[in-house]
C-alpha positions in Angstrom: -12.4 16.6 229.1 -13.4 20.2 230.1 -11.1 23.1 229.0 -12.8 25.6 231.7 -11.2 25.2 234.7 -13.5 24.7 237.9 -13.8 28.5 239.6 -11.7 28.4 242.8 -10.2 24.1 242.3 -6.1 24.5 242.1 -4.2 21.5 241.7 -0.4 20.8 241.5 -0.7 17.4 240.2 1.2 17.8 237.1 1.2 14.2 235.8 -3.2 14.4 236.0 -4.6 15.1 232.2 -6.9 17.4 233.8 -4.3 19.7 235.2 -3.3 22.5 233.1 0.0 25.1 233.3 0.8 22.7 236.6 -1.8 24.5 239.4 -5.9 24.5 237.5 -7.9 21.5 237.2 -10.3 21.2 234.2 -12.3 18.0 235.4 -16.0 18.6 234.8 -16.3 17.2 238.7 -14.0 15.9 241.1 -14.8 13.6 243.4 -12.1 14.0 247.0 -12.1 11.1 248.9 -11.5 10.9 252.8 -14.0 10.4 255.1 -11.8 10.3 258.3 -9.5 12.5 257.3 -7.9 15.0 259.9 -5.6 16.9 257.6 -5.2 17.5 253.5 -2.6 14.7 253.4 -5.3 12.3 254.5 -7.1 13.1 251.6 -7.3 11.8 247.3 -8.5 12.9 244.4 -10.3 10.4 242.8 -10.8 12.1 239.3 -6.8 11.8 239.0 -5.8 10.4 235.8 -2.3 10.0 234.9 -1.4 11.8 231.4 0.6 10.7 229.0 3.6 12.0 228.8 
């Protein structure tokens, strides 16, 4: 895992290991799935990985 954070990428999914202080990611890629999609909530973020809390 990445400690830089991708330039630009926020991310409120706290529970993801590659989420830090609950709004950067720090995925070396992400990969958002949604090919049809017509709005954000259509989408996913396939790099999502729950931590361990």
């Amino acid at each position: 895992m990445s400690k830089e954070m991708l330039p630009g990428v926020e991310c409120t999914a706290k529970e993801c290991v590659y989420n830090v202080d609950g709004q950067k990611c720090t995925a070396s890629k992400i990969l958002v799935k949604g090919q049809n999609s017509m709005s954000s909530s259509e989408t996913e973020c396939e790099t999502f990985k729950k931590c361990c809390k």
